[in-house]
Chimera marker file (.cmm) of the C-alpha trace (Angstrom):
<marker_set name="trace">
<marker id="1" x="-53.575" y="-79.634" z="-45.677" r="1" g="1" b="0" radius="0.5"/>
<marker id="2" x="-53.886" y="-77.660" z="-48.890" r="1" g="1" b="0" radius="0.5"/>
<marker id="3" x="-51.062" y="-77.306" z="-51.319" r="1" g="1" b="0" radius="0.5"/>
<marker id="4" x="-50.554" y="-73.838" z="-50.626" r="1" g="1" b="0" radius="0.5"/>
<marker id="5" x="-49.472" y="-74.878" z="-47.067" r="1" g="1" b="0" radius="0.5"/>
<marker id="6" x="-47.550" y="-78.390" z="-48.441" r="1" g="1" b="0" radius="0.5"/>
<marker id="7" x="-45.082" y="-76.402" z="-49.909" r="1" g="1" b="0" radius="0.5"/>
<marker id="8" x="-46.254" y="-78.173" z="-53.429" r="1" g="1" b="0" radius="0.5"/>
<marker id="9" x="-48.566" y="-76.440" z="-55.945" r="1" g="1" b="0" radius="0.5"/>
<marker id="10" x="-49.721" y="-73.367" z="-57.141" r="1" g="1" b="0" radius="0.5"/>
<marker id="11" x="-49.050" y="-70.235" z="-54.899" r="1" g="1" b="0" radius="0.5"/>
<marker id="12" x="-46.529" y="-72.389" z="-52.681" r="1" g="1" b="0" radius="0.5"/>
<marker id="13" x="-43.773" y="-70.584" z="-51.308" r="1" g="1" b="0" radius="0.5"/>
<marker id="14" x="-40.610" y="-71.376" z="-53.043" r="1" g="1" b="0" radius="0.5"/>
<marker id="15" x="-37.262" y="-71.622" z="-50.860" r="1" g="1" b="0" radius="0.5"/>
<marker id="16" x="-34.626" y="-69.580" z="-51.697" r="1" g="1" b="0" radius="0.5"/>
<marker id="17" x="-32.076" y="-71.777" z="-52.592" r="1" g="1" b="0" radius="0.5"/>
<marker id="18" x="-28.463" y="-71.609" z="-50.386" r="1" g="1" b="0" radius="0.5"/>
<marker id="19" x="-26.182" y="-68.517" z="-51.038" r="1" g="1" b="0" radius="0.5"/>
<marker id="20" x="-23.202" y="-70.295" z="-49.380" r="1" g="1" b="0" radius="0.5"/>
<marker id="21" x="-21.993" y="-70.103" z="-53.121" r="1" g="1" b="0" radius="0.5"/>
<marker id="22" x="-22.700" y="-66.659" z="-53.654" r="1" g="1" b="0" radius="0.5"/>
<marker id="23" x="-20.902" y="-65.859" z="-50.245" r="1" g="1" b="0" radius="0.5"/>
<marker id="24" x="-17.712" y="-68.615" z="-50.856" r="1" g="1" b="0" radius="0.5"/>
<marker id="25" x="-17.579" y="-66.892" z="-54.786" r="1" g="1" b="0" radius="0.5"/>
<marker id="26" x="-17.289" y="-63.509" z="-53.184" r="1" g="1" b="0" radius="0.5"/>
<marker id="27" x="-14.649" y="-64.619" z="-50.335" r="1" g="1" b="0" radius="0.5"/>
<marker id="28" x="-12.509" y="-65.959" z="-53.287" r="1" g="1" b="0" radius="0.5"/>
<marker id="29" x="-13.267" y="-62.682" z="-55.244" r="1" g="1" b="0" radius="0.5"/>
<marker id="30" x="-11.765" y="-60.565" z="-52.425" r="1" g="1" b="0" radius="0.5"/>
<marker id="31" x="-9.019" y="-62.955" z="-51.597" r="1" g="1" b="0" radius="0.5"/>
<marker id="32" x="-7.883" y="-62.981" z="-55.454" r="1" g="1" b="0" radius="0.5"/>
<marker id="33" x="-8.190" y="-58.964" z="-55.593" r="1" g="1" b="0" radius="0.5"/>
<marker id="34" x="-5.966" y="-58.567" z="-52.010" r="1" g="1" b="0" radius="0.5"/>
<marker id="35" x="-3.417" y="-61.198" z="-53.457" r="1" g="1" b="0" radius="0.5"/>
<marker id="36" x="-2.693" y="-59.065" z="-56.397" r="1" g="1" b="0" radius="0.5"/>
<marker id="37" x="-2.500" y="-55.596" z="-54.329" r="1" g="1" b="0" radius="0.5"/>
<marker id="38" x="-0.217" y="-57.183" z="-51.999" r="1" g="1" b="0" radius="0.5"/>
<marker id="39" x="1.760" y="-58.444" z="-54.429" r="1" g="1" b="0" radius="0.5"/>
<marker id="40" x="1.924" y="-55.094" z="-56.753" r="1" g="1" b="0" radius="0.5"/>
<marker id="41" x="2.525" y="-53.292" z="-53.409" r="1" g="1" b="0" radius="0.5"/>
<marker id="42" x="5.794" y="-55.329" z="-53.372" r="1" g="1" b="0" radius="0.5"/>
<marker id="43" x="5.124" y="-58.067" z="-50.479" r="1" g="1" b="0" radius="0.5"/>
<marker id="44" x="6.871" y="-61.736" z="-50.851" r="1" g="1" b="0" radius="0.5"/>
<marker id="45" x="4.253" y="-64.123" z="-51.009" r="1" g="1" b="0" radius="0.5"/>
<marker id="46" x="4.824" y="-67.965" z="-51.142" r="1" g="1" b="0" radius="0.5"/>
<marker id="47" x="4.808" y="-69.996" z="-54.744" r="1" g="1" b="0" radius="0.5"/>
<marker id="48" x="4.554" y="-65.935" z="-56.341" r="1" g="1" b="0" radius="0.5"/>
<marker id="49" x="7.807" y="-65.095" z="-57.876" r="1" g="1" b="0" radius="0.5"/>
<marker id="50" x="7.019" y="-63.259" z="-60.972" r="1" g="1" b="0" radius="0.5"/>
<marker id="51" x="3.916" y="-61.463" z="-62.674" r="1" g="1" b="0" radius="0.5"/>
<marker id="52" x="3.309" y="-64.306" z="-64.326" r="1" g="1" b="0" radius="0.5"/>
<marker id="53" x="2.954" y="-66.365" z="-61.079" r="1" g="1" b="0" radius="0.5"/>
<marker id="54" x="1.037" y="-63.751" z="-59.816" r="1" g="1" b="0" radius="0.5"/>
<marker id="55" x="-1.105" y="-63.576" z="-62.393" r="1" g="1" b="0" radius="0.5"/>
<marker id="56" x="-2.044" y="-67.501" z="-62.618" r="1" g="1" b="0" radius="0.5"/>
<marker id="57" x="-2.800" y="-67.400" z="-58.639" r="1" g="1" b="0" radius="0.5"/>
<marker id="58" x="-5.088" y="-64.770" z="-59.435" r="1" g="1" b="0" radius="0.5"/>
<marker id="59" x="-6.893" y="-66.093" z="-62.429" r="1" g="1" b="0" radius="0.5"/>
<marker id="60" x="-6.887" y="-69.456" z="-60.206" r="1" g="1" b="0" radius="0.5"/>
<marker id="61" x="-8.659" y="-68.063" z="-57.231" r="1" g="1" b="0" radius="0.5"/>
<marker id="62" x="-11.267" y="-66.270" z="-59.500" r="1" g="1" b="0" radius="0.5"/>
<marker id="63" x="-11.902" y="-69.248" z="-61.803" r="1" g="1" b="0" radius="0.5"/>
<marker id="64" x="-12.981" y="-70.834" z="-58.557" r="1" g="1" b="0" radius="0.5"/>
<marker id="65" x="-14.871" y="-67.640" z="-56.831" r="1" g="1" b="0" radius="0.5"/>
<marker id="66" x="-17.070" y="-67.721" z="-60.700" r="1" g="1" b="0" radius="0.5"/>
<marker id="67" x="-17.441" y="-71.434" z="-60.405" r="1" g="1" b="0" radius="0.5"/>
<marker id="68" x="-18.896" y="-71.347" z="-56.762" r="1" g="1" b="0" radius="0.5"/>
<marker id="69" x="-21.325" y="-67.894" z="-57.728" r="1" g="1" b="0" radius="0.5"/>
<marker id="70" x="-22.604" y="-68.970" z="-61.092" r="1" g="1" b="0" radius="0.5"/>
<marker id="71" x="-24.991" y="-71.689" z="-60.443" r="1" g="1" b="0" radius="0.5"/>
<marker id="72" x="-26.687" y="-69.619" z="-57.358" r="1" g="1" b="0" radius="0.5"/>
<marker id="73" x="-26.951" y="-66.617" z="-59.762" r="1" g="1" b="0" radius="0.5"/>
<marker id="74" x="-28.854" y="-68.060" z="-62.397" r="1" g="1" b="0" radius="0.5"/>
<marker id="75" x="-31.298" y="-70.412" z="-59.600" r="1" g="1" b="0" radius="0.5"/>
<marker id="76" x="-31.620" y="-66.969" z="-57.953" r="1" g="1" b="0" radius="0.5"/>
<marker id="77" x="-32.180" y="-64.046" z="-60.222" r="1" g="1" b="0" radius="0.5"/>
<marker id="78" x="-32.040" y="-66.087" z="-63.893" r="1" g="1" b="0" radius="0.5"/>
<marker id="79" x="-29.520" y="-65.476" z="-66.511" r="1" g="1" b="0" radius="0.5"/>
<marker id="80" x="-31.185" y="-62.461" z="-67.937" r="1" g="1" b="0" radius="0.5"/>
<marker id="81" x="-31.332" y="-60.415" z="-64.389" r="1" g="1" b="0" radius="0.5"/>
<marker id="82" x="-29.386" y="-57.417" z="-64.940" r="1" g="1" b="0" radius="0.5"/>
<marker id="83" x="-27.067" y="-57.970" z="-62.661" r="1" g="1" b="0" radius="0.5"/>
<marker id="84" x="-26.243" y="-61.595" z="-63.705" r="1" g="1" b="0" radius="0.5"/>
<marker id="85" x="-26.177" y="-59.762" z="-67.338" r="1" g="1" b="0" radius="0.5"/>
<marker id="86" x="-23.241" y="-57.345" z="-66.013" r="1" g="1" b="0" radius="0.5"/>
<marker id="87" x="-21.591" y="-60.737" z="-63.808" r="1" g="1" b="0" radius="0.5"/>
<marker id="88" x="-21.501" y="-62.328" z="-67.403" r="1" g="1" b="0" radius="0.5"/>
<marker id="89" x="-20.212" y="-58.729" z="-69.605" r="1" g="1" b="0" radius="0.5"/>
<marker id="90" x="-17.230" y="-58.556" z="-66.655" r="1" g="1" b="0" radius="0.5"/>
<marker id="91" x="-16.619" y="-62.521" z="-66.602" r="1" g="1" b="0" radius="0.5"/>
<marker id="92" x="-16.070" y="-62.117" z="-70.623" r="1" g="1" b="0" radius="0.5"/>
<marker id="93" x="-13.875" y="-59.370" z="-69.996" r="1" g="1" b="0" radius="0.5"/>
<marker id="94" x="-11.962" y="-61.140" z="-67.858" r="1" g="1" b="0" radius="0.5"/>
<marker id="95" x="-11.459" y="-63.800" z="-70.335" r="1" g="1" b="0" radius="0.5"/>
<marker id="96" x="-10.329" y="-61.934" z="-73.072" r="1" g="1" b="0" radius="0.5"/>
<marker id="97" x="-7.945" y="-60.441" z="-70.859" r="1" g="1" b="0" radius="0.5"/>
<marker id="98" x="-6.371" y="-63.530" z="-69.953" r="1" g="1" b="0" radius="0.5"/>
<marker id="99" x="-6.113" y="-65.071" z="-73.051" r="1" g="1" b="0" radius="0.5"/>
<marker id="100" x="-4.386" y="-62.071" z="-74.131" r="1" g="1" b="0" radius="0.5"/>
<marker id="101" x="-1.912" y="-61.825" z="-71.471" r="1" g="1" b="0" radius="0.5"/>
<marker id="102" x="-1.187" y="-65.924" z="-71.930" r="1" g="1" b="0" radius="0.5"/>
<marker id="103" x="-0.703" y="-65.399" z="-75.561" r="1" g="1" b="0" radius="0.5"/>
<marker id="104" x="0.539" y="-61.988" z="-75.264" r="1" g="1" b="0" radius="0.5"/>
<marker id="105" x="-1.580" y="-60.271" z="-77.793" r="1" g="1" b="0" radius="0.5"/>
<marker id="106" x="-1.834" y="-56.672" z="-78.494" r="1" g="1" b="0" radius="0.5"/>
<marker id="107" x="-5.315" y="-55.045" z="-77.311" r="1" g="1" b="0" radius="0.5"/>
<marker id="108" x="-6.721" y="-53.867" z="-74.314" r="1" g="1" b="0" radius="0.5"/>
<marker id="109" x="-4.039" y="-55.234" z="-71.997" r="1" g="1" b="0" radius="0.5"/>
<marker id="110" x="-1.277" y="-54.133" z="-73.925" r="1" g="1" b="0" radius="0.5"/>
<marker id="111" x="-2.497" y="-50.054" z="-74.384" r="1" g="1" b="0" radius="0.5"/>
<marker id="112" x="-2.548" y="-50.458" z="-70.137" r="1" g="1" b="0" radius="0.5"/>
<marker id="113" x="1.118" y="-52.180" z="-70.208" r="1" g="1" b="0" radius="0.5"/>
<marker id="114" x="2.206" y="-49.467" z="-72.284" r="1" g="1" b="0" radius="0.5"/>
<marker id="115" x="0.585" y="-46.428" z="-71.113" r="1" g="1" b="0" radius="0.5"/>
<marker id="116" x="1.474" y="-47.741" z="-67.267" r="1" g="1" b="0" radius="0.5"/>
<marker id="117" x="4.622" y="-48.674" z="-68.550" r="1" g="1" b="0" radius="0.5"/>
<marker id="118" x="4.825" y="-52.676" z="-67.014" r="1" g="1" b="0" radius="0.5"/>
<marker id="119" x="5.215" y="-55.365" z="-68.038" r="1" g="1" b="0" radius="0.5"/>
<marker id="120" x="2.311" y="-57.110" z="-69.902" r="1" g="1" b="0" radius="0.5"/>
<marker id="121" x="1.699" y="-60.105" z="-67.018" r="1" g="1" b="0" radius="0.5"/>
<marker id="122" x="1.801" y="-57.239" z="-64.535" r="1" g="1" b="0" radius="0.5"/>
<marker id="123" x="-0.694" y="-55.234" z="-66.659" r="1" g="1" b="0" radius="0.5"/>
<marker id="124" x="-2.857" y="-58.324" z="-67.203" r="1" g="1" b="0" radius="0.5"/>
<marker id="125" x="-2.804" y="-59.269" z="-63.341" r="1" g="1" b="0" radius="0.5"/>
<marker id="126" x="-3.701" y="-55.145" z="-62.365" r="1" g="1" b="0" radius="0.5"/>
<marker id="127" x="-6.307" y="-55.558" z="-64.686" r="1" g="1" b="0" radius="0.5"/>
<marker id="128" x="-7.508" y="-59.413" z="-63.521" r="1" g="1" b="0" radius="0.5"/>
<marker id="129" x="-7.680" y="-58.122" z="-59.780" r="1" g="1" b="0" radius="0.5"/>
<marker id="130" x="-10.140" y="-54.671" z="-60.941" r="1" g="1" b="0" radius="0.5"/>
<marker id="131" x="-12.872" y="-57.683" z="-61.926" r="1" g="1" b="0" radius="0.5"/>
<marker id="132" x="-12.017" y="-59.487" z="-58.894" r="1" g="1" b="0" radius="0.5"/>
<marker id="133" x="-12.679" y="-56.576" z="-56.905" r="1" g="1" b="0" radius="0.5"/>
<marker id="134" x="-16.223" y="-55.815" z="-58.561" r="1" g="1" b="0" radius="0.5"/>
<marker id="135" x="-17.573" y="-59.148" z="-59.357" r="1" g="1" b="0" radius="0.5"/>
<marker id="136" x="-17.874" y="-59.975" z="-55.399" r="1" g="1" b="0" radius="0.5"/>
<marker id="137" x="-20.222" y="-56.687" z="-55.067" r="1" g="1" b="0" radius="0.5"/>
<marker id="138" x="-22.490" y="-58.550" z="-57.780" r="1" g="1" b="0" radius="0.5"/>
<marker id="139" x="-22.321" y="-61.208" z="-55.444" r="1" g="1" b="0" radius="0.5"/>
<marker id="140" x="-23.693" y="-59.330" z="-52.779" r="1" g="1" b="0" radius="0.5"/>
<marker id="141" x="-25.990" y="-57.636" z="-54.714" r="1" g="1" b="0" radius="0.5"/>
<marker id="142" x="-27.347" y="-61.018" z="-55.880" r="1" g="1" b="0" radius="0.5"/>
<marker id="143" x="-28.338" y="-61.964" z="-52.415" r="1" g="1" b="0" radius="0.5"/>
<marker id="144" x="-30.219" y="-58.643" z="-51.490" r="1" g="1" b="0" radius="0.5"/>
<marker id="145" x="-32.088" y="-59.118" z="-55.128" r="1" g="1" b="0" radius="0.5"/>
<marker id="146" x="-35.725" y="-60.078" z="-54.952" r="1" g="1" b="0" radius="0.5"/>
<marker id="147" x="-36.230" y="-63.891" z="-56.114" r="1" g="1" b="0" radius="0.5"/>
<marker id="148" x="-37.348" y="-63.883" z="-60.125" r="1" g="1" b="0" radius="0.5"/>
<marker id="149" x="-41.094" y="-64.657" z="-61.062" r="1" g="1" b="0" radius="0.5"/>
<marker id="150" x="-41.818" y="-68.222" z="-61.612" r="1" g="1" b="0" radius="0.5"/>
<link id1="1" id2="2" r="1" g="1" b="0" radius="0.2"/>
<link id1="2" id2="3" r="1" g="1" b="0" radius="0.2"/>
<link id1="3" id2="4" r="1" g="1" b="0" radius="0.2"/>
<link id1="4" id2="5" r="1" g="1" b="0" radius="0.2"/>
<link id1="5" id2="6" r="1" g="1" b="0" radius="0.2"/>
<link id1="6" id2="7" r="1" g="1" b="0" radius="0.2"/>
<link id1="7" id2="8" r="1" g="1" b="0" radius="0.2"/>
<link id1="8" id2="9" r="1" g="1" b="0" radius="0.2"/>
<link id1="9" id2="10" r="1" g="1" b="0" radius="0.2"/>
<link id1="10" id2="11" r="1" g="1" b="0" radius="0.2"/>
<link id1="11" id2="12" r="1" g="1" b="0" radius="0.2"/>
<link id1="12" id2="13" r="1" g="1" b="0" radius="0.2"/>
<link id1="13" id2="14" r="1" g="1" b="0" radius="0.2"/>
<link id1="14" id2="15" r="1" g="1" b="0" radius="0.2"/>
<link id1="15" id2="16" r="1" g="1" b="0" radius="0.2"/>
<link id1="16" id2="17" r="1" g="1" b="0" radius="0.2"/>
<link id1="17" id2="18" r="1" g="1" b="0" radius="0.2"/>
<link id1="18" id2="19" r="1" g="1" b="0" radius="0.2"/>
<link id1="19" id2="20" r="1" g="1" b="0" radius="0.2"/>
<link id1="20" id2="21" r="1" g="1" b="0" radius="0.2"/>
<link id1="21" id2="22" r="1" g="1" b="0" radius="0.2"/>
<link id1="22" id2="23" r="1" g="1" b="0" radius="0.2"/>
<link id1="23" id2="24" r="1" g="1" b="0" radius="0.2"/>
<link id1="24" id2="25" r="1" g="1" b="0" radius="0.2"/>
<link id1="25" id2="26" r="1" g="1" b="0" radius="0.2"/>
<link id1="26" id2="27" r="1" g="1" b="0" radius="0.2"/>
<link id1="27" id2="28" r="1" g="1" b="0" radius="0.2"/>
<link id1="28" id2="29" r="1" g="1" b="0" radius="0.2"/>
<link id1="29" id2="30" r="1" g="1" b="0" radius="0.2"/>
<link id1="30" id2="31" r="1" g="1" b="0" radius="0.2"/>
<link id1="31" id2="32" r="1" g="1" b="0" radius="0.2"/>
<link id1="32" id2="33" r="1" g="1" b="0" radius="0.2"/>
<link id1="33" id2="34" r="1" g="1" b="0" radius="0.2"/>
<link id1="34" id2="35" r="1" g="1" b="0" radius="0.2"/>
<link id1="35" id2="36" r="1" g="1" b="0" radius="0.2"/>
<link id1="36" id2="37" r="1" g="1" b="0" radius="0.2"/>
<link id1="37" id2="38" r="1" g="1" b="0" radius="0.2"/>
<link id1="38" id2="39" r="1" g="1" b="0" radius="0.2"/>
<link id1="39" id2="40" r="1" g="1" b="0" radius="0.2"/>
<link id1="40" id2="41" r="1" g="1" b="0" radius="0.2"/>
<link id1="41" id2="42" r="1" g="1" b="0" radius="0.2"/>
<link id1="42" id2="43" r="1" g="1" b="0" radius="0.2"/>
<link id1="43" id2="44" r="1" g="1" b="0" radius="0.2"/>
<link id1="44" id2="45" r="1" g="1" b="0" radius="0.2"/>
<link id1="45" id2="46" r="1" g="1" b="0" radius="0.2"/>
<link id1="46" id2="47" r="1" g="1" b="0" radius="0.2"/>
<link id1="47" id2="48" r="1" g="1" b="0" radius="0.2"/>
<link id1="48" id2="49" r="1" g="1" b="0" radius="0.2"/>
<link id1="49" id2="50" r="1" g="1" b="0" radius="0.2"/>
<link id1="50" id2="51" r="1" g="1" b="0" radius="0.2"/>
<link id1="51" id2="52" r="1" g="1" b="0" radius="0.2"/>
<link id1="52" id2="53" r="1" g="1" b="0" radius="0.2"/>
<link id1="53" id2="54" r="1" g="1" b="0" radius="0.2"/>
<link id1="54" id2="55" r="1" g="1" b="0" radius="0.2"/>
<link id1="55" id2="56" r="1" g="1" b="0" radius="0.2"/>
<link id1="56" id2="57" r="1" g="1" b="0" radius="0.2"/>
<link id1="57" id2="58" r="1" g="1" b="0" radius="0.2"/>
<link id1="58" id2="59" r="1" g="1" b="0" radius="0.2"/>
<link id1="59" id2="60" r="1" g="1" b="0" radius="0.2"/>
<link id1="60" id2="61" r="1" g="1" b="0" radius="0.2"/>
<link id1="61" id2="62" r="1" g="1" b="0" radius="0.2"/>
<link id1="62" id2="63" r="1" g="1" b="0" radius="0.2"/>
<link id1="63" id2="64" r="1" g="1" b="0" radius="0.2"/>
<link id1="64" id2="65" r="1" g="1" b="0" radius="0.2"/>
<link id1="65" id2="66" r="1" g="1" b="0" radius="0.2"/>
<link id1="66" id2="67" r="1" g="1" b="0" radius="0.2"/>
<link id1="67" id2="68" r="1" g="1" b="0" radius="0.2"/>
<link id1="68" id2="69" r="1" g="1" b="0" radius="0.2"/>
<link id1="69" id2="70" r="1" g="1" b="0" radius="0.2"/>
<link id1="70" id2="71" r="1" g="1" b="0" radius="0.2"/>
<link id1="71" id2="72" r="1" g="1" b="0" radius="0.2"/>
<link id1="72" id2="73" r="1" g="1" b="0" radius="0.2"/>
<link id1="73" id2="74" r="1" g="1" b="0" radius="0.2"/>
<link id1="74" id2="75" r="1" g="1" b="0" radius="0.2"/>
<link id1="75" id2="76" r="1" g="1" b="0" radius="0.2"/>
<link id1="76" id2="77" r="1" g="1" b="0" radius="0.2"/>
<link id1="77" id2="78" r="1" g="1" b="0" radius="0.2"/>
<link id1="78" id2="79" r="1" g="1" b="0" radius="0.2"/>
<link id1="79" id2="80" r="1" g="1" b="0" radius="0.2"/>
<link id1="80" id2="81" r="1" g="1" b="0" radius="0.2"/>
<link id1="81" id2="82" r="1" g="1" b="0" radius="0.2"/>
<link id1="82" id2="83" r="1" g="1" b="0" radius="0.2"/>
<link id1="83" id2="84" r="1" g="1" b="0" radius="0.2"/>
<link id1="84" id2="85" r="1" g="1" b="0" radius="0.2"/>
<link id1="85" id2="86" r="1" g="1" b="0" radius="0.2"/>
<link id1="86" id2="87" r="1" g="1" b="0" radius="0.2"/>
<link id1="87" id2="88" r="1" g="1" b="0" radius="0.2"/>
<link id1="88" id2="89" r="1" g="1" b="0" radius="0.2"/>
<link id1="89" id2="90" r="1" g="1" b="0" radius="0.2"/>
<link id1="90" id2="91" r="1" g="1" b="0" radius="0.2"/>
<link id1="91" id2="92" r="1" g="1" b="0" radius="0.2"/>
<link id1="92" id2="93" r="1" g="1" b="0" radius="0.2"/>
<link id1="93" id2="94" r="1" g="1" b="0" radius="0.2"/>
<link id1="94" id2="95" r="1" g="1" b="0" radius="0.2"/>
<link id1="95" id2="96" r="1" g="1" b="0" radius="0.2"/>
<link id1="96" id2="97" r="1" g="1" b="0" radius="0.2"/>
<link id1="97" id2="98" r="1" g="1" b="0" radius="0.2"/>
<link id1="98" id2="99" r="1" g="1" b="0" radius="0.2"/>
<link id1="99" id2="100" r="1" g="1" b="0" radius="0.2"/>
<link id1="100" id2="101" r="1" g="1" b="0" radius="0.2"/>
<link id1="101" id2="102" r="1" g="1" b="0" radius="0.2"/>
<link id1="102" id2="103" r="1" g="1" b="0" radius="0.2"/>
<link id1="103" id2="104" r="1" g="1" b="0" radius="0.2"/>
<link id1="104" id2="105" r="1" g="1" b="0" radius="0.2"/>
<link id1="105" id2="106" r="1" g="1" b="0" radius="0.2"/>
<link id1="106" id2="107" r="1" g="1" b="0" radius="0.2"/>
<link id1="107" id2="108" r="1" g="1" b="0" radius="0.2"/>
<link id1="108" id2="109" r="1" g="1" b="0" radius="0.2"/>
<link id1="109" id2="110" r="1" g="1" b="0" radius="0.2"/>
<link id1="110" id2="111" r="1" g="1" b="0" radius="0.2"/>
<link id1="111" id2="112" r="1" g="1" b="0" radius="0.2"/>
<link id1="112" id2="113" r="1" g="1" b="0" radius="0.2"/>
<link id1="113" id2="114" r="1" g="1" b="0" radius="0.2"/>
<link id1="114" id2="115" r="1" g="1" b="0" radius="0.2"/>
<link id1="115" id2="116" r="1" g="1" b="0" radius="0.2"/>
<link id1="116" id2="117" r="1" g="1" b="0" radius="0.2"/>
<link id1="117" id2="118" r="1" g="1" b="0" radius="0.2"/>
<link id1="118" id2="119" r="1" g="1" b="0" radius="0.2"/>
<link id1="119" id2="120" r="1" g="1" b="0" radius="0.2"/>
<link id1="120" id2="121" r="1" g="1" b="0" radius="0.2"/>
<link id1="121" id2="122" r="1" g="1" b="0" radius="0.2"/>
<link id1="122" id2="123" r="1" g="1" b="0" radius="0.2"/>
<link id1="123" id2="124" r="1" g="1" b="0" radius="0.2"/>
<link id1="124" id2="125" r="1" g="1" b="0" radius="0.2"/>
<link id1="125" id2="126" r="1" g="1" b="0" radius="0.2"/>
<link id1="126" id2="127" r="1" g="1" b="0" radius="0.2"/>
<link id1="127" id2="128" r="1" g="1" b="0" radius="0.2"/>
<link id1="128" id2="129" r="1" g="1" b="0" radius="0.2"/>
<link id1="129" id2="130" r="1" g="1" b="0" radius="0.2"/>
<link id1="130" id2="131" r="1" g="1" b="0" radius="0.2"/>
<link id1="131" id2="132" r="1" g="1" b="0" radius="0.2"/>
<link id1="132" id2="133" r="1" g="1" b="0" radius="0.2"/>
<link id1="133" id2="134" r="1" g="1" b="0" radius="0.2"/>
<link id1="134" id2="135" r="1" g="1" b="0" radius="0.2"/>
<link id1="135" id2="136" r="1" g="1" b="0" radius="0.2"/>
<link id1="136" id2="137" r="1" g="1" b="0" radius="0.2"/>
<link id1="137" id2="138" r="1" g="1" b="0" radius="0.2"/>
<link id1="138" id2="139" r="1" g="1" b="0" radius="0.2"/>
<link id1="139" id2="140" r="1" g="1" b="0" radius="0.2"/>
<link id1="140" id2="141" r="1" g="1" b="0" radius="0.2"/>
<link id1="141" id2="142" r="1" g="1" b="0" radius="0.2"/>
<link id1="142" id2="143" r="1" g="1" b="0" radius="0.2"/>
<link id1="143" id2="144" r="1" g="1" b="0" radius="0.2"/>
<link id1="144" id2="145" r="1" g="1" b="0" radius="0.2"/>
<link id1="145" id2="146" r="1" g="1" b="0" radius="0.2"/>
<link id1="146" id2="147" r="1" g="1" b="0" radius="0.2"/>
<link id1="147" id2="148" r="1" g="1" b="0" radius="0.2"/>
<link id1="148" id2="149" r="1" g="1" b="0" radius="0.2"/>
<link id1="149" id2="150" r="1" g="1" b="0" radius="0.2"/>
</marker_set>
C-alpha cells in the first residue's frame, strides 16, 4: 500500500475535521439573536427581567456559540482566512461592546442608547444580538469554504 493510499505521507488526503462545532456555534448564535428579539418585542421570558438580564443571557449564549466555532475555524480555514479575519473584527466588536455596557462607558453603545433613546443595557443587548445574528452566517460560510493549503 503506498502512502498516498495509507492516508499518511505526502499527497495523502487530509480529513476534514468535524463541523459539529461550527454547526452547535451557529445554533447558539441564532438562539442568542431570537432571545433578544423576543425579548425587545416585549415577550416574558423565564430568569429575563430587565435589560440587564437580557443582556447577560445573550452575551452567555454567544460566549458559548464563539467557544464551540473557534477551534473548527482556525483547523478549517486558518486564522488568517478572510472570513475567520471578519469572525475575529466582529468577535472584538462584540467585546468592546460589552465591556462598555458592564461598565457603562460612553462610546459606540452609548451614541445608539441615545440616538434610539433606551436605555444603555437595552442598547448594548440590540447591539449584542446584530453580531449574534451575523457571526452564525460566518459559520456557515466556514463550512462551504475550501480546506486551506497545507
Amino acid at each position: 500500500m503506498s502512502a498516498a493510499h495509507s492516508g499518511v505521507g505526502p499527497g495523502a488526503d487530509i480529513p476534514r475535521p468535524d463541523s459539529s462545532g461550527l454547526v452547535a456555534g451557529a445554533a447558539l448564535g441564532w438562539l442568542g439573536s431570537a432571545l433578544a428579539a423576543a425579548y425587545l418585542a416585549g415577550a416574558t421570558l423565564p430568569f429575563v427581567h430587565s435589560d440587564r438580564d437580557a443582556f447577560l443571557a445573550v452575551l452567555a449564549i454567544g460566549w458559548l456559540g464563539c467557544m464551540a466555532g473557534a477551534g473548527p475555524t482556525a483547523v478549517m480555514i486558518g486564522w488568517t482566512h478572510p472570513v475567520a479575519l471578519l469572525g475575529t473584527a466582529l468577535g472584538v466588536g462584540s467585546l468592546a461592546v460589552v465591556v462598555s455596557t458592564l461598565a457603562g462607558w460612553s462610546g459606540p453603545v452609548a451614541w445608539t442608547a441615545q440616538v434610539a433613546g433606551v436605555p444603555l443595557d437595552r442598547a448594548g443587548l440590540l447591539l449584542l444580538a446584530i453580531a449574534l445574528a451575523i457571526k452564525p452566517a460566518l459559520a456557515i460560510t466556514t463550512l462551504r469554504t475550501p480546506e486551506r493549503q497545507v
